[in-house]
N, C-alpha and C positions, 0 to 999 in steps of 0.2 A: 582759552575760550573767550568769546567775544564779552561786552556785556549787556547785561538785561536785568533793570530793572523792574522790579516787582510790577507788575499791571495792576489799575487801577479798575473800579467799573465803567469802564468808558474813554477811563482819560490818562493820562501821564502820570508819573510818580509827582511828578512835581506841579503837576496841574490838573488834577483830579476835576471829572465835572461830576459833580453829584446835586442832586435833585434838592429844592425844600423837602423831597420826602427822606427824612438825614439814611443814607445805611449803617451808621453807625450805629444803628438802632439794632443789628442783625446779630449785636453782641447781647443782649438778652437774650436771642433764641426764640423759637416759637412751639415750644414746648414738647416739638416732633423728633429733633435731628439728633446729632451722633452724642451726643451725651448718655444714652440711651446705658444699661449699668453692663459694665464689661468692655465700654468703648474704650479703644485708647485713640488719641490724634495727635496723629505727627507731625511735625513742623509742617505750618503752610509750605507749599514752593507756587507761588501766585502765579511763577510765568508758566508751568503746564498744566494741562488740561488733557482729558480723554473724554472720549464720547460714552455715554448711558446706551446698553444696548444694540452696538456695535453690528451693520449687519441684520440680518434678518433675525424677527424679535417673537416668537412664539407666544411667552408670553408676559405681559404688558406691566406685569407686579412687579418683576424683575427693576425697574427701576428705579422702583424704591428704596429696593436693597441696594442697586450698584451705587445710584445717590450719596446713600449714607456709608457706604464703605469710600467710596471717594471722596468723601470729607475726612472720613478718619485715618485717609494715607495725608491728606496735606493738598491734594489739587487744587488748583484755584479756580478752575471754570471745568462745569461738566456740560459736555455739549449733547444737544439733542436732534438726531437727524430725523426724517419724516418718510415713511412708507405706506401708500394708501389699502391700508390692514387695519391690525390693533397698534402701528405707532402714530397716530395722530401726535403730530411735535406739541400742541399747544396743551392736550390734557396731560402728555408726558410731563412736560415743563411743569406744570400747577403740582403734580404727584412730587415731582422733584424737589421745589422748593418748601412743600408742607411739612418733607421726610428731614430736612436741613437747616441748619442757621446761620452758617457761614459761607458755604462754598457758592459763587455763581453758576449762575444755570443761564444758557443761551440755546435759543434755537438755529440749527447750522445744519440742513437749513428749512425752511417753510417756503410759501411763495406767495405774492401778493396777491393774483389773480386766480383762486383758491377759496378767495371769503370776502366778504363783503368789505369792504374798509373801515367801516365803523365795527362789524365783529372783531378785524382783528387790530386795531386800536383800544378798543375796550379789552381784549383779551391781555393786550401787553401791558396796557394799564394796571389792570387786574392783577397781574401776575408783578409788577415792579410792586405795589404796594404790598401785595400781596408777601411778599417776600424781603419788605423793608431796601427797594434799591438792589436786588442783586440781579435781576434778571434783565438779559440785552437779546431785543427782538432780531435773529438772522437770518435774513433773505436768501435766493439764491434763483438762479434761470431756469431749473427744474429740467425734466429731460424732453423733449420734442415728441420721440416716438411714444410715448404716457400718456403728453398730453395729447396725440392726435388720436389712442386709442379712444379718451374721456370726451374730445368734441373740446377741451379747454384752448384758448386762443394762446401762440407763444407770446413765451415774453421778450421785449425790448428793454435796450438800456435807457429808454426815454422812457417809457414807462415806469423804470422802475427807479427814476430821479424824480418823477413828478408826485410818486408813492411817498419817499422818502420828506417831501415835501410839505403832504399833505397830512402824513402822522407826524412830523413836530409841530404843525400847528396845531391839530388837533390837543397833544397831549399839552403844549401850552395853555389851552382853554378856548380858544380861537373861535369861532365861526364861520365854516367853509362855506360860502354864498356861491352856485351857480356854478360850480367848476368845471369846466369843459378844458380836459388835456390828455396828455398820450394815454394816463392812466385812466382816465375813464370820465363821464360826465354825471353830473350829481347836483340836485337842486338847494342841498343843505345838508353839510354834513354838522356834529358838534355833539361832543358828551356831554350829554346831560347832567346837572350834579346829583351825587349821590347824595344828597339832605345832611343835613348837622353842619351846616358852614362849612362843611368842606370843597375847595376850589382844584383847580389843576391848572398849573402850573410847573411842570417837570419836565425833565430829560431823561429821557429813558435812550438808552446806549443801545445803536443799530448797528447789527453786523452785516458784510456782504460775502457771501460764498464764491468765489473770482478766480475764475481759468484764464481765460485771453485778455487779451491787452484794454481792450474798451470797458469788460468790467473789473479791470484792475484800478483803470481810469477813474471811472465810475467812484470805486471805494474813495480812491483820493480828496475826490471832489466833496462829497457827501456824508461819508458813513464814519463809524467810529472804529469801526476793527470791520479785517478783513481776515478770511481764512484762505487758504490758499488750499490747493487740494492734494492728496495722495498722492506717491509715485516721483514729484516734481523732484527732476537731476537738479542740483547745485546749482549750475546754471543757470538754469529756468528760475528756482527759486531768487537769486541775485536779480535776474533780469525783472520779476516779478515785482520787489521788493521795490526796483527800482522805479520802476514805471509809477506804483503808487504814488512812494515821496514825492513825485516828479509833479504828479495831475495834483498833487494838494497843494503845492507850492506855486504852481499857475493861479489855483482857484486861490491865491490870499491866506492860505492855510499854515500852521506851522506842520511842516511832513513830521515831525514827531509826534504829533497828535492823534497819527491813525495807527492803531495797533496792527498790526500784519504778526497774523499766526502760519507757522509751519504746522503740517498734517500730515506725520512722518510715520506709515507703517511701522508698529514696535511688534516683532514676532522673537519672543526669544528660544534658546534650545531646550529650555526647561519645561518649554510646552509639549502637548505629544504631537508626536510626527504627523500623524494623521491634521490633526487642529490647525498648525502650521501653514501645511500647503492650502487647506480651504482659508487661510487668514493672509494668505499670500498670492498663489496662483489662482486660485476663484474669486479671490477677489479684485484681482486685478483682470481678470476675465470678466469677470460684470462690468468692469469697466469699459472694459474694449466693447463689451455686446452696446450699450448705453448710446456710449459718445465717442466712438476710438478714433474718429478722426481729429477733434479735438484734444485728445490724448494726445498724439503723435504731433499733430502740430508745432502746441504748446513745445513740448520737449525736444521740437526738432529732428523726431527718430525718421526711418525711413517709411512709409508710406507702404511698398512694398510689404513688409513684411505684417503688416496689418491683414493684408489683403492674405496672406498668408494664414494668419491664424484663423481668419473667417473661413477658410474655406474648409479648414480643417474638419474631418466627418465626426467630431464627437461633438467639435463647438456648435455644427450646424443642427447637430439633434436638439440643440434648447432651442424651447421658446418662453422659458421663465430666467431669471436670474440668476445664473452658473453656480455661485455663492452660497445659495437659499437651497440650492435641491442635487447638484449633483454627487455622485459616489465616491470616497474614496479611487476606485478605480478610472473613474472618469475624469476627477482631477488629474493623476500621474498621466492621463494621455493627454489633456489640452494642454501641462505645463511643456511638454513637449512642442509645442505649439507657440510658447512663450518665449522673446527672446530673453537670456537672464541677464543681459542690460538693461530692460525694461524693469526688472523685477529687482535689479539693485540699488535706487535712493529706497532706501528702508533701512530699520533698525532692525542686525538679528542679528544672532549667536548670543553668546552667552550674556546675563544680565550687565556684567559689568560691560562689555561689547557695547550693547545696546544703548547703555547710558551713557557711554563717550560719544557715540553718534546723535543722541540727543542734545547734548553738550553742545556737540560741533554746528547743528544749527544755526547757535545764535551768531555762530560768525560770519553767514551768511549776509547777517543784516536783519530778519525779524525778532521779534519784540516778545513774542512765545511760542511754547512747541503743542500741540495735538499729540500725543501719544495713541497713537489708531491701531483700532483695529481686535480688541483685547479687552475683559471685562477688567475695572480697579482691580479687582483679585488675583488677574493672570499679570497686573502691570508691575503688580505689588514689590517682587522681585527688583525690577530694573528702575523702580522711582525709587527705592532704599539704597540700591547703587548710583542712580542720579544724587541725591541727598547728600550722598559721601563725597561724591565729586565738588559739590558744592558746599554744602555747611562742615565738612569735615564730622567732627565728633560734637557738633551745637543740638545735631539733630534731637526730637524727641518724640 
């Protein structure tokens, strides 16, 4: 297997950018996280990560618990995706980091055009200190048909360079005078200080959520980690990988400085059959309902058979999110539907199965893996067969 070094918050192993706000502070604790009496925590493994809440989230406590069980398996970043319900990413993120004292929390993703930019400045703010340095703000294009039910304007990749722009001045301390750009126009932006001589001056770690090439670009240029999405063949994934390092090193950058995560469906057999296919074929059916053109693009697949599954009469009875509401029964008929080329960059069969494809990743070329799809507790399994693969018998 390739190699991959431990991730930093933000930065390199060997070039960590951390804030005057030290994280190294996050080793006292904040009197919430998995110490808690009965915990036990197993060796960090810094380079994976899984998502809190995975999927459609009923209800919103839950990631508190997932949180602090994902600290005490060893993940090094719990990521936070957004559903406009009870997962609001930004109160997730804050319940996350309160429950925790080690493990990072990153939003993957929110959107810019969504909140005001000084709310959601002062929220990452809030939340980095809040958390001593562990928390990294992640962006992402959102989905079109969403936003044109909400009246929200799409987003662009200019916009969302001019975003990234205007939140590191900000959290430098900066004074935004007058800004007229793709991102929006604003007579004065700038965080006020919070009183007791406290100043801002910090880095707080941006991720971007990147399908196609321009916002792969994009990561290169700009951001500090990018996440790549589900589903992505080998291939794609290389090609992805490469496109990054490629746009950071035009922009002056060192391309090792941008984290590039795989988001690798982990379904293993241990799960029950029924959980399975809604964690595999509805899921990747919301996908196709979403963005399936994009989907197939990205991966190259045929087009045709897109046009296929849509027309499919079980796919055509939704008009919610495949994943969140259909039957058992309704799954085995859209996976029909599915090709199982589509449905194979993923981790499944048995845990040790699972963790050699995880494994296999890094050979790709990114820097760490997404375990998708699966609460810490259902991962639980194939990150202690990952563990094996990697620390041997060090584990703890």
């Amino acid at each position: 297997m390739g190699c991959h070094p431990h991730l930093s918050a933000g930065g390199t192993e060997n070039q960590p950018r951390l804030s005057p706000y030290d994280p190294a502070m996050t080793d006292q604790g904040l009197g919430s996280g998995s110490d808690h009496p009965g915990a036990h925590r197993s060796a960090p493994l810094d380079e994976i990560g899984c998502y809190l809440m995975a999927g459609a989230a009923p209800d919103p406590a839950e990631v508190i618990v997932e949180a602090r069980r994902a600290e005490e398996l060893g993940f090094g970043t719990a990521f936070v995706s957004e559903r406009f319900n009870v997962k609001e990413a930004i109160a997730c993120s804050g319940a996350a980091v309160a429950a925790t004292d080690r493990i990072r929390v990153a939003t993957a993703a929110t959107n810019h055009n969504t909140r005001h930019p000084l709310v959601t400045a002062s929220a990452a703010m809030t939340l980095h200190r809040m958390s001593a340095g562990r928390f990294t703000l992640g962006l992402g294009r959102g989905i079109d048909p969403v936003f044109d039910m909400a009246g929200i304007e799409h987003i662009t990749t200019a916009q969302m360079e001019d975003f990234v722009g205007i939140m590191r001045r900000l959290w430098r301390g900066e004074m935004v005078a007058g800004h007229d750009g793709p991102a929006g126009s604003w007579p004065l932006l700038h965080l006020g200080s919070p009183g007791g001589g406290v100043t801002f001056d910090d880095h707080i770690p941006m991720l971007l959520c990147a399908f196609g090439p321009r916002s792969l670009a994009l990561a290169g240029r700009c951001f500090d980690q990018v996440v790549l999405h589900t589903f992505f063949t080998d291939e794609t994934t290389e090609r992805a990988v490469r496109t990054v390092r490629d746009a950071a090193e035009r922009a002056g950058r060192d391309p090792a400085s941008v984290e590039v995560w795989a988001c690798l469906a982990t379904v293993g057999d241990h799960l029950d059959p029924d959980a399975q296919l809604r964690k595999t074929v509805g899921r990747m059916a919301t996908y196709l309902q979403g963005y399936g053109e994009l989907m197939v693009s990205t991966n190259r697949w045929d087009p045709a058979l897109l046009d296929r599954f849509r027309d499919d009469v079980t796919v055509r009875s939704f008009l919610s999110a495949i994943d969140a509401t259909a039957t058992t029964e309704q799954l085995e008929a859209i996976a029909a539907a599915v090709p199982e080329e589509w449905l194979a960059p993923a981790a499944t069969g048995s845990p040790q199965r699972c963790a050699e494809s995880v494994a296999a990743q890094f050979d790709l070329g990114v820097d760490g893996v997404i375990m998708h799809g699966c609460t810490p507790d259902e991962l639980a399994p194939v990150r202690d067969a990952y563990a094996e693969i990697t620390l041997g018998g060090q584990d703890v």
